[in-house]
GUZAKOL-908655 format. One record per atom (N, C-alpha, C, O): x, y, z; residue in one letter; atom name. Coordinates in pm, whole numbers, padded with zeros to 5 digits, always signed. Each point is the difference from the previous one (the first is absolute). Layout:
N
+--------+--------+--------+---------+-------+
:      x :      y :      z : residuo : atomo :
+--------+--------+--------+---------+-------+
:      X :      Y :      Z :       A :    CA :
...
+--------+--------+--------+---------+-------+
END
This chain:
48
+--------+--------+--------+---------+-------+
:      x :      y :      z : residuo : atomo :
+--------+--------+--------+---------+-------+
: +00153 : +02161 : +02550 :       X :     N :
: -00006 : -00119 : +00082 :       X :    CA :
: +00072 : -00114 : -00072 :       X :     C :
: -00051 : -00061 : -00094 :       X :     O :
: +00175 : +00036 : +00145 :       X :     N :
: +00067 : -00176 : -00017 :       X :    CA :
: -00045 : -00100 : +00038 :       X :     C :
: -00002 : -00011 : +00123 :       X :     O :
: -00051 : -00099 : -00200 :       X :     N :
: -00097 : -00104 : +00032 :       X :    CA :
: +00086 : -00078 : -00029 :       X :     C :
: +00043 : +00025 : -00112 :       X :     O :
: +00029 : -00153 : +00182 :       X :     N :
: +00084 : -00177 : -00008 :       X :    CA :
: -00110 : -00032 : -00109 :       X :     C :
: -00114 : +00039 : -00024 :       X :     O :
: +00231 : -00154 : -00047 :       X :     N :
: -00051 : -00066 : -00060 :       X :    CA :
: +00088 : -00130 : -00029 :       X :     C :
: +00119 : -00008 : +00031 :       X :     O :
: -00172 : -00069 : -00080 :       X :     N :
: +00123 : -00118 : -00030 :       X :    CA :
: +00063 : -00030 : -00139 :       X :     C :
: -00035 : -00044 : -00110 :       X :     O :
: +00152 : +00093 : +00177 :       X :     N :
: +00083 : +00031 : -00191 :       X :    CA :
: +00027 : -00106 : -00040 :       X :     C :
: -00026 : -00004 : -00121 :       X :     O :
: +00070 : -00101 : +00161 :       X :     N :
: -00011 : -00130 : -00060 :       X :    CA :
: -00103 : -00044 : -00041 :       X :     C :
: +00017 : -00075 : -00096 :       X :     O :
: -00195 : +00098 : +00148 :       X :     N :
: -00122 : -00065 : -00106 :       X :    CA :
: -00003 : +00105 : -00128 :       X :     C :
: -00037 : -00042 : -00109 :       X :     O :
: +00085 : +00206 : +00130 :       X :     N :
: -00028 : +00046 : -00088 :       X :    CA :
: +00149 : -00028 : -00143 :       X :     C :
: +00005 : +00026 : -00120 :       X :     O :
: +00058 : -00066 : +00184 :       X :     N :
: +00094 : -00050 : -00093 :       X :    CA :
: -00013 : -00107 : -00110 :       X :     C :
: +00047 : +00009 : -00113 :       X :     O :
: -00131 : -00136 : +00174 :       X :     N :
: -00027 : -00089 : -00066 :       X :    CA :
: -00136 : +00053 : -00055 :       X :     C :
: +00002 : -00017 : -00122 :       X :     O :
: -00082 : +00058 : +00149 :       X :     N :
: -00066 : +00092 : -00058 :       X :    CA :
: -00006 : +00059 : -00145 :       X :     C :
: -00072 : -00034 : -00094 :       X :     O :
: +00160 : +00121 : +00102 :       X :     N :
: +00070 : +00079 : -00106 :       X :    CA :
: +00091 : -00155 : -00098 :       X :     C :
: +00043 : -00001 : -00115 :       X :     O :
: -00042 : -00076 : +00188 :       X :     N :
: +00111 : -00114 : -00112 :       X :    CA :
: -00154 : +00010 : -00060 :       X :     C :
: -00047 : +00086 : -00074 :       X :     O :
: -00028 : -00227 : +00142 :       X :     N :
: -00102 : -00056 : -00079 :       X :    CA :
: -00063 : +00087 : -00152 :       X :     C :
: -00028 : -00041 : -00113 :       X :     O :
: +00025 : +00178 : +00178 :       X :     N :
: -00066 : +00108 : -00088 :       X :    CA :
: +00084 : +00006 : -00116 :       X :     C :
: -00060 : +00036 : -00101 :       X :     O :
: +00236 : -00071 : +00081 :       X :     N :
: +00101 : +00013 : -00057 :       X :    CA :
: -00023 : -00106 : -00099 :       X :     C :
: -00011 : +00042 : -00115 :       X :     O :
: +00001 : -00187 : +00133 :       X :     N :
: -00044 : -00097 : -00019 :       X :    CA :
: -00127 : +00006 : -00073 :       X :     C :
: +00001 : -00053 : -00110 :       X :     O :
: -00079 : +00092 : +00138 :       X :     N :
: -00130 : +00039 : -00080 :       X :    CA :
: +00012 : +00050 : -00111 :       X :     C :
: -00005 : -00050 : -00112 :       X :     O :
: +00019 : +00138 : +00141 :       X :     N :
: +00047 : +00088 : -00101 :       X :    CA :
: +00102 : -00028 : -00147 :       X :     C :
: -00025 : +00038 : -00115 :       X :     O :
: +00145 : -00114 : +00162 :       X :     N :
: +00073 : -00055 : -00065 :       X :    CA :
: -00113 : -00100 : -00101 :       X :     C :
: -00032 : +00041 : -00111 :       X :     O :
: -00029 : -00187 : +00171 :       X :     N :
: -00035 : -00042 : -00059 :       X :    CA :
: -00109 : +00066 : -00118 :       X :     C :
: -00003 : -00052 : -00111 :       X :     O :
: -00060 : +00137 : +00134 :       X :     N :
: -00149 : +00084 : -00056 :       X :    CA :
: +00107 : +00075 : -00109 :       X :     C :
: -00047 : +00066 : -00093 :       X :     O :
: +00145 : -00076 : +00104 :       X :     N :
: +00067 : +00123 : -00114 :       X :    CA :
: +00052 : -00141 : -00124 :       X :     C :
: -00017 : +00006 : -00122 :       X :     O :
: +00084 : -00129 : +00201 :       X :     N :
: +00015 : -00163 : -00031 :       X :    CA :
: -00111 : -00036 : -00115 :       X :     C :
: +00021 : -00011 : -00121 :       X :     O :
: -00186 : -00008 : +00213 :       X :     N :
: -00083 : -00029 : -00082 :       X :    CA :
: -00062 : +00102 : -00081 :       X :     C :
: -00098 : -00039 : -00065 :       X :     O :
: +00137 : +00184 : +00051 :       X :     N :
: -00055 : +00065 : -00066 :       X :    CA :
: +00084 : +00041 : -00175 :       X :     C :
: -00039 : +00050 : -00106 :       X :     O :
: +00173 : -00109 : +00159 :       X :     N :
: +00135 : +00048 : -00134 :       X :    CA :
: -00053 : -00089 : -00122 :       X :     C :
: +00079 : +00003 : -00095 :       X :     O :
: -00182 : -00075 : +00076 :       X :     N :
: -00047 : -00038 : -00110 :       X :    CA :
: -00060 : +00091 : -00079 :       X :     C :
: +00022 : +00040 : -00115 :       X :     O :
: -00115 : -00009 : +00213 :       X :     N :
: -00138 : +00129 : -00066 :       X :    CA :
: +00073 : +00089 : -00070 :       X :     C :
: +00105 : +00054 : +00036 :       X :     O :
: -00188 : -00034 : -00183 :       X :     N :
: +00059 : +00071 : -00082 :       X :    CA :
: -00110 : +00119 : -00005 :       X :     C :
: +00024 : +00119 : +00018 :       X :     O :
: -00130 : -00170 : -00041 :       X :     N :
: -00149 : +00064 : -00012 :       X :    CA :
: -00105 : -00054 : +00041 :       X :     C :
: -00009 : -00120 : +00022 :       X :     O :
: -00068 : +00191 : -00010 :       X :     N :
: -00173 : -00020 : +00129 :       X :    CA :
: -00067 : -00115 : -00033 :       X :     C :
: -00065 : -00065 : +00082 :       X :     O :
: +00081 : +00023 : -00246 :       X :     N :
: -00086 : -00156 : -00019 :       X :    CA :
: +00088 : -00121 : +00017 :       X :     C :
: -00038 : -00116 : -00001 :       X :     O :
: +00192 : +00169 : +00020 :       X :     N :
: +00089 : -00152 : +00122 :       X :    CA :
: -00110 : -00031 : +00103 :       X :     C :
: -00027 : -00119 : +00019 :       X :     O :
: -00051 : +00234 : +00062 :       X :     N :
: -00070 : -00090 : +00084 :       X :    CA :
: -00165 : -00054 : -00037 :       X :     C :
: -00081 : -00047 : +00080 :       X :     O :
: +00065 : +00071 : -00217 :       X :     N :
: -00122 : -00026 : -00015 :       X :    CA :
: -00059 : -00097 : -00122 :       X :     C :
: -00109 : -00051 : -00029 :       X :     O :
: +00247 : +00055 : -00026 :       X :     N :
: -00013 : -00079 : -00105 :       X :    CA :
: -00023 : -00159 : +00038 :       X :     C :
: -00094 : -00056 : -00056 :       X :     O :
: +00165 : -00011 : +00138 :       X :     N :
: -00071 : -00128 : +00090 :       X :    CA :
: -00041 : +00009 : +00105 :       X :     C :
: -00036 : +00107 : +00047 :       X :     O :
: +00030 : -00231 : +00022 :       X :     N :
: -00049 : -00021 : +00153 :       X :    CA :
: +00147 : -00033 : +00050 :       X :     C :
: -00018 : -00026 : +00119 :       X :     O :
: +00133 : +00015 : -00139 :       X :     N :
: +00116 : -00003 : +00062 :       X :    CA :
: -00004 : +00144 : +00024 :       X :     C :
: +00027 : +00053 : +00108 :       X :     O :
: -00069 : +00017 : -00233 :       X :     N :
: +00102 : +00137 : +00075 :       X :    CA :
: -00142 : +00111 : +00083 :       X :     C :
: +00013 : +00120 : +00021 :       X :     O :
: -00113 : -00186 : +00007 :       X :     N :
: -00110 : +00010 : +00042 :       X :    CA :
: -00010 : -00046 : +00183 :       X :     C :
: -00048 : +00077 : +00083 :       X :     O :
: +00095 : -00198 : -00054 :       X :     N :
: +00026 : -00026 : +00159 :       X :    CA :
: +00156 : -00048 : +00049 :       X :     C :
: +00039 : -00030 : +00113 :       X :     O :
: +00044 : +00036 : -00256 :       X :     N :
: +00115 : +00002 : +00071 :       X :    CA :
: +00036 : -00165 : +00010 :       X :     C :
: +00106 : -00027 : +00056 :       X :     O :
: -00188 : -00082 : -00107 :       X :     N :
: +00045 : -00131 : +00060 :       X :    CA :
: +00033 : -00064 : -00153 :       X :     C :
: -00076 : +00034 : -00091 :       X :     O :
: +00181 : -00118 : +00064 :       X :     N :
: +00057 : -00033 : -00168 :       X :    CA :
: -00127 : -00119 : +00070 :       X :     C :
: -00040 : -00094 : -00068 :       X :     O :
+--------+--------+--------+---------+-------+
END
């Protein structure tokens, strides 16, 4: 069964997810090791 769908929402879709992603790899290229996030409360909620 072929079910429509709208390739343009699933397009922007797939950006946003692109975008996400990008940034999470952005804020993650610091982390060296597991106490980057535990050693403060910056690297604990993320806010300087």
């Amino acid at each position: 069964m072929h079910e429509e769908y709208d390739k343009e929402l699933v397009r922007e879709i797939l950006s946003r997810i692109l975008i996400a992603l990008d940034t999470i790899l952005y804020r993650f290229s610091p982390v060296k090791r597991i106490n980057d996030f535990t050693d403060s409360s910056v690297g604990m909620d993320g806010k300087t």
